[in-house]
C-alpha positions in Angstrom: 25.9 29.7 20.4 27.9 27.3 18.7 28.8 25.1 21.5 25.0 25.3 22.6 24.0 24.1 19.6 26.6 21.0 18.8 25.2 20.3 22.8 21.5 19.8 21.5 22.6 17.2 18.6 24.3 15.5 21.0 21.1 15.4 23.3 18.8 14.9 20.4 20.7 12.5 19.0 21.0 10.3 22.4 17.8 10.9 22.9 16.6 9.5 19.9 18.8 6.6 20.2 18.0 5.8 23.5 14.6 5.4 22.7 15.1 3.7 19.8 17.5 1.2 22.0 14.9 1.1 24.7 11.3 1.1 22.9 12.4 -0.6 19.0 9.9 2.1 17.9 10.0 1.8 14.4 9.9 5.4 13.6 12.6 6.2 16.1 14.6 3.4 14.4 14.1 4.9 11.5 15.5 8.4 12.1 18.3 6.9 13.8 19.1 4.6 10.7 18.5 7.3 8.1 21.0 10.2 9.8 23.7 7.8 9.3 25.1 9.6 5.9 24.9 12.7 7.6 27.0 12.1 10.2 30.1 9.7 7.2 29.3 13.7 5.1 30.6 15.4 8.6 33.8 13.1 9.4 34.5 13.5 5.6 34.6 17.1 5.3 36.9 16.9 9.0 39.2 14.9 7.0 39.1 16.9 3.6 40.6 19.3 6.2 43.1 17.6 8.5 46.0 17.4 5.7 46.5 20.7 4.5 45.6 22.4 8.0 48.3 20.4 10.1 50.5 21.0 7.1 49.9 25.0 6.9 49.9 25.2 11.1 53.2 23.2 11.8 55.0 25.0 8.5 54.4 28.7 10.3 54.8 27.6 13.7 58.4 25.8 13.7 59.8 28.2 10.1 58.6 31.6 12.5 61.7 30.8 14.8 63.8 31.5 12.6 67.4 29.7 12.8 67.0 28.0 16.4 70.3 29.2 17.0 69.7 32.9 17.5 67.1 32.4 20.5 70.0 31.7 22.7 69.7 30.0 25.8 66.1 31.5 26.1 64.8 30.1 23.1 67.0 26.4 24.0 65.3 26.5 26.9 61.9 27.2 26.8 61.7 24.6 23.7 63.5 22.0 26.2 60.6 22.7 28.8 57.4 22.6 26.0 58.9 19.4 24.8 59.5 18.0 27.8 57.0 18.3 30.0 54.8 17.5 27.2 55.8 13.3 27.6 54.4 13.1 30.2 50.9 15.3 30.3 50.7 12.4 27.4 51.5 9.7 29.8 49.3 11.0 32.4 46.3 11.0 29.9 47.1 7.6 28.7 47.5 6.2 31.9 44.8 7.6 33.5 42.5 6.6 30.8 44.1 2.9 30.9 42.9 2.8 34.4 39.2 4.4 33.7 38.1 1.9 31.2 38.1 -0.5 34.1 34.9 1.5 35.1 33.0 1.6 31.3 31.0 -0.8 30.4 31.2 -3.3 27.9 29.9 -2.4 24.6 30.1 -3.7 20.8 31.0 -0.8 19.3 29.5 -1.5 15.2 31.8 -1.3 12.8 32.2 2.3 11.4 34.0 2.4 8.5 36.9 -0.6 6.9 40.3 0.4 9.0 42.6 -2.2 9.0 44.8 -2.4 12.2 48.2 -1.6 10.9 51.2 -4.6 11.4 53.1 -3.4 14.2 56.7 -2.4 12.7 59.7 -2.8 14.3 61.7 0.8 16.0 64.0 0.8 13.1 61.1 -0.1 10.1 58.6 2.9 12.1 61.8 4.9 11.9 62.4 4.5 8.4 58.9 4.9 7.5 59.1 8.4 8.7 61.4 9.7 6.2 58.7 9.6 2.7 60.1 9.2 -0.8 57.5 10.9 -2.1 55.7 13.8 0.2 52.7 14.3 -2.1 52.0 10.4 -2.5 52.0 10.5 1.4 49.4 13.6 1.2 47.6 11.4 -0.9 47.6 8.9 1.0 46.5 10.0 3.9 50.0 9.3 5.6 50.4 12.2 8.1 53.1 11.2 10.7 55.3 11.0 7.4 54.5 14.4 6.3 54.4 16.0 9.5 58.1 14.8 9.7 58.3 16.4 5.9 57.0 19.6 6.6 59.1 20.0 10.3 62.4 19.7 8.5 60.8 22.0 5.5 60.0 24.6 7.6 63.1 24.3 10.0 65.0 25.0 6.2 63.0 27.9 5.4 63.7 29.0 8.7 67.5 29.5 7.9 66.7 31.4 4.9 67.2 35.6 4.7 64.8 37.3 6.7 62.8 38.7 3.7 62.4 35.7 1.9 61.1 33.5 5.1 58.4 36.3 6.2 57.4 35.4 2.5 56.6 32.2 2.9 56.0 32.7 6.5 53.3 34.7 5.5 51.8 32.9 2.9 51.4 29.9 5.3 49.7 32.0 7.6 47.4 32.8 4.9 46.6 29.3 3.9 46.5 28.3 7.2 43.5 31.4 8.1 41.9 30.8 5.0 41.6 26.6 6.8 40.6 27.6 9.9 37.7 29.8 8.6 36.7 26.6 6.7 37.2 24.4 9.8 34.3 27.0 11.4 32.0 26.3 8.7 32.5 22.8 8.8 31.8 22.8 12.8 28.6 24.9 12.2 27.6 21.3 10.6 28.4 19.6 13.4 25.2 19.5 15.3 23.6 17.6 12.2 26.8 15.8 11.8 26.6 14.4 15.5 23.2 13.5 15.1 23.9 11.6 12.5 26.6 9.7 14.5 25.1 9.2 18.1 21.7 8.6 17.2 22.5 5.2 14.8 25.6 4.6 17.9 22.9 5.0 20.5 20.3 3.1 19.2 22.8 0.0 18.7 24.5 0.8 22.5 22.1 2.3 24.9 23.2 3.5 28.5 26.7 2.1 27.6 28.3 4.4 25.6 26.4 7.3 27.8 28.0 6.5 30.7 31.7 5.7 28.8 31.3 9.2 27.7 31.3 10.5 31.2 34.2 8.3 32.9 35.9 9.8 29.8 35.4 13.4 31.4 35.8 12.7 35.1 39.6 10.7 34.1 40.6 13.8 32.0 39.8 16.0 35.0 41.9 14.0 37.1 45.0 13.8 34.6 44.6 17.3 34.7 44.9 18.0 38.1 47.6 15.5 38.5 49.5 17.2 35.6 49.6 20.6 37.9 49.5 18.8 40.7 52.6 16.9 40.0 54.7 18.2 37.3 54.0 22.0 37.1 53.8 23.0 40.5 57.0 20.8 41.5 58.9 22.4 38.8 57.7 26.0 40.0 58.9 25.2 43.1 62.1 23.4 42.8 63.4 26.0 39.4 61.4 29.6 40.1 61.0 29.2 44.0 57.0 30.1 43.1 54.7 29.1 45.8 51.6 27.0 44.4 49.6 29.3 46.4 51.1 32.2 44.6 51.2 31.1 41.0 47.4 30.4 41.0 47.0 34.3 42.1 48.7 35.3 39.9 47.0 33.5 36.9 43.7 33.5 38.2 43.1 36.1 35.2 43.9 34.6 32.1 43.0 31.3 33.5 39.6 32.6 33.8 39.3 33.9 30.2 40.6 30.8 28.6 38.6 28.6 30.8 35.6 30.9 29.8 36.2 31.3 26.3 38.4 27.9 25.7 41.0 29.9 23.7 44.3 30.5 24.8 45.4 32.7 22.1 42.2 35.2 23.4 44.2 35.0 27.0 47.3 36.3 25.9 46.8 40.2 26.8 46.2 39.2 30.4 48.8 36.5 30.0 51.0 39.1 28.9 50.0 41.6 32.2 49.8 38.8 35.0 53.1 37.7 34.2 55.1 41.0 34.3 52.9 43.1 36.8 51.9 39.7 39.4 54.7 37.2 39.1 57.4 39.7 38.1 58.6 38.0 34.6 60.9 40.7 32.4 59.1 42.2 29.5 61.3 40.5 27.3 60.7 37.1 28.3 57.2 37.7 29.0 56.9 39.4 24.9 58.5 36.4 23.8 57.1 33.5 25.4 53.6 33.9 26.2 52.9 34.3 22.2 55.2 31.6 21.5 53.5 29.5 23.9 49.7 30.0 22.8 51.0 29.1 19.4 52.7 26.0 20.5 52.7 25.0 24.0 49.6 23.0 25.0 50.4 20.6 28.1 46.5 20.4 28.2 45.5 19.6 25.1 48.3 16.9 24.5 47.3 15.1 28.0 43.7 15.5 26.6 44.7 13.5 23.3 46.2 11.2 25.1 43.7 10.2 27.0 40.9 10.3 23.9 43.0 7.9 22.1 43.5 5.7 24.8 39.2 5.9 25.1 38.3 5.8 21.5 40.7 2.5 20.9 39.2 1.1 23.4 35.3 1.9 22.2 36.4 0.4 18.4 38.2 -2.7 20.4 42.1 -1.3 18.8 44.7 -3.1 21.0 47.4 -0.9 21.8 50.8 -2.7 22.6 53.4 -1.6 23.7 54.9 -0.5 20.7 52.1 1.3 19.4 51.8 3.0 22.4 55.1 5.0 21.5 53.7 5.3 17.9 50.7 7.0 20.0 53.0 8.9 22.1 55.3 10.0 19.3 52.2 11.4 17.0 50.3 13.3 19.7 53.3 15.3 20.9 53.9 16.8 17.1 50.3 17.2 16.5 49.7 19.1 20.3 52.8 21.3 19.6 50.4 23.0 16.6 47.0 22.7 17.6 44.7 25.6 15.7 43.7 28.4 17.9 40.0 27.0 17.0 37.1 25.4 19.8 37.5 21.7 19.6 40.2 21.7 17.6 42.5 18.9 20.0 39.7 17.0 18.7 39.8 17.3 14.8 43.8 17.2 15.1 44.3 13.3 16.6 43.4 12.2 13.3 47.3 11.3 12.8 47.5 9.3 16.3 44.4 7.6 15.2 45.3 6.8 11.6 48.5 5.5 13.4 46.8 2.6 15.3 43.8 1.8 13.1 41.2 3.2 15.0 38.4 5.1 12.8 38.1 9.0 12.2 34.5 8.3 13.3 35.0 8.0 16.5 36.1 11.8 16.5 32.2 12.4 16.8 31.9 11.0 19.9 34.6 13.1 21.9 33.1 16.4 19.9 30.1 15.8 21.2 31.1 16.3 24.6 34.4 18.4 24.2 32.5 21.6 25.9 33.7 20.6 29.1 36.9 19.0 28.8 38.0 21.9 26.6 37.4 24.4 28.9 39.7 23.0 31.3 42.4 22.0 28.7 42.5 25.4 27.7 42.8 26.4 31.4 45.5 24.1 32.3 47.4 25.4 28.7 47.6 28.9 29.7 49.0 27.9 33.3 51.5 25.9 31.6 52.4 28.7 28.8 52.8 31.2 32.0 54.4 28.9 33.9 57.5 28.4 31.5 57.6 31.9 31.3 58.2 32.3 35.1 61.1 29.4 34.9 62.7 30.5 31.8 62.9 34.0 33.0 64.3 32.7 36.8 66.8 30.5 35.3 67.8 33.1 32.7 68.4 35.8 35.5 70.5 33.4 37.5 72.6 32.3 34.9 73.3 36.3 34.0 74.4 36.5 37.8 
């Protein structure tokens, strides 16, 4: 109902701002320019929220493994793989996207709120800056790379700590973090008045342009997407687990289905958790292990899908991105994806950091959301093949090793 609903602000509001654009009725042009503060009240409350929800998610996801040490080789490498193959889903997003804005229009996107484009720093100065005297002036701030880097080590600490004594704080993370994502659903029950009040004032100013950027948006993360099974999880399949492409896709058809359906990965683990044991024979072990582990941290998808947005949304606001700020980009997305809420749309809300990173504004968050129904449904597809597919490889290379 939700997503139905965030669809017909989006079509009200284009609809309002296309004929405001296209007629200059004065009553049209009116409702356009009044919805404005609605739409500055939505992207506030999404970052009143960002902080302490990236904060609360990445502190119970990395502290829950515990000292890194005791996973063994499974636990070394399945991380190894998430991390890795994460580069370059990014890559493919952002190069993709590179090469679809050739096909958008050109459009003079108005200025949405005073954003400064940051001075590029040098590796060593982006480096240092990483490391923050003060955490809670970086909170305060609004610096997030910073205390993302905070909390990671924080959490990696309390991981070391007795068992007890980490469930404790485990577990009050857990509750902070609930408590967020229970707000994060009120605040996207707003967000069909919210993207009114964004589109329609956009619309009005851009006409037809931003409509059809919106769309070569779509059809390049569909591509990425296929090109990220295509050429990095079906090779690896192949060449590490000796798993047919033919085969795999079988065998997943299941829980690819329910998360494509219901754009949740965490609501696909139970037939995640049967496909692999009963279809593509994974141990039980493995299989109990990595298929929760993945949902909570493992989304190939999503970071490819970030990529990609970033890539688009810098170049509606006219950001450059250099060469430098690309890896800034790069570096951002792949800790944000690795703790992505288990909420619709929340890829979306979560780029704030790679954003904030290369000036371009939170407002153009909006503009994705509006149209995230579609994109998320195959994000959340390609995540659970990804989170099954590690378990298959980890659980191949694990048994030949044991030989």
């Amino acid at each position: 109902m939700l997503n139905k609903l965030i669809a017909l602000g989006l079509i009200l509001g284009l609809a309002v701002g296309l004929g405001a654009a296209a007629t200059d009725n004065p009553v049209l042009q009116t409702i356009a320019r009044e919805a404005e503060p609605l739409g500055k009240i939505f992207i506030n409350a999404i970052k009143m929220i960002v902080i302490p929800l990236v904060v609360s998610v990445i502190f119970a996801s990395i502290a829950r493994l515990g000292d890194v040490r005791k996973l063994g080789k499974i636990g070394g490498m399945t991380l190894a793989f998430y991390w890795l193959t994460l580069i370059p889903a990014i890559l493919l997003g952002m190069g993709v996207m590179a090469f679809g804005l050739r096909f958008t229009p050109e459009i003079d996107m108005p200025s949405v709120e005073a954003a400064p484009i940051p001075k590029l720093q040098s590796v060593t100065d982006f480096i240092v800056s990483l490391i923050p005297p003060n955490p809670i002036a970086a909170a305060a701030d609004g610096a997030l790379l910073p205390l993302i880097v905070f909390t990671a080590l924080f959490a990696a600490a309390a991981g070391t700590l007795a068992t007890e004594r980490r469930e404790r704080m485990i577990a009050a993370a857990e509750d902070v973090s609930d408590t967020l994502i229970k707000l994060v659903w009120w605040i996207l029950y707003t967000a069909p008045i919210g993207i009114f009040g964004l589109i329609a004032p956009a619309t009005a100013v851009l006409g037809w342009g931003l409509i059809q950027s919106l769309a070569v948006f779509i059809i390049c993360v569909a591509i990425a997407l296929l090109l990220f099974v295509g050429l990095v999880l079906v090779p690896l399949l192949l060449v590490i687990a000796k798993v047919s492409p033919a085969e795999f896709l079988k065998g997943t058809m299941g829980a690819s289905s329910v998360a494509f359906s219901t754009t949740s990965t965490a609501a696909a683990i139970p037939v995640s958790l049967e496909e692999t044991v009963k279809k593509l024979g994974v141990s039980e072990t493995v299989a109990d292990l990595l298929i929760p582990l993945g949902a909570s941290m493992y989304r190939p998808g999503s970071a490819l899908f970030q990529g990609a947005a970033i890539i688009f949304l810098a170049h509606i606001f006219n950001v450059p991105v250099a060469i430098g700020a690309a890896g800034t980009v790069l570096f951002a997305t792949f800790l944000v994806s690795l703790t992505v809420a288990p909420v619709p749309s929340s890829s979306v809300v979560t780029m704030a950091p790679a954003l904030d990173a290369i000036g371009v504004p939170v407002a153009g968050l909006a503009l994705v959301l509006g149209i995230d129904r579609i994109p998320d449904m195959m994000r959340s597809c390609v995540n659970v093949l990804g989170q099954i597919g590690a378990a298959v490889m980890v659980d191949t290379h694990s048994t030949r090793s044991q030989e």
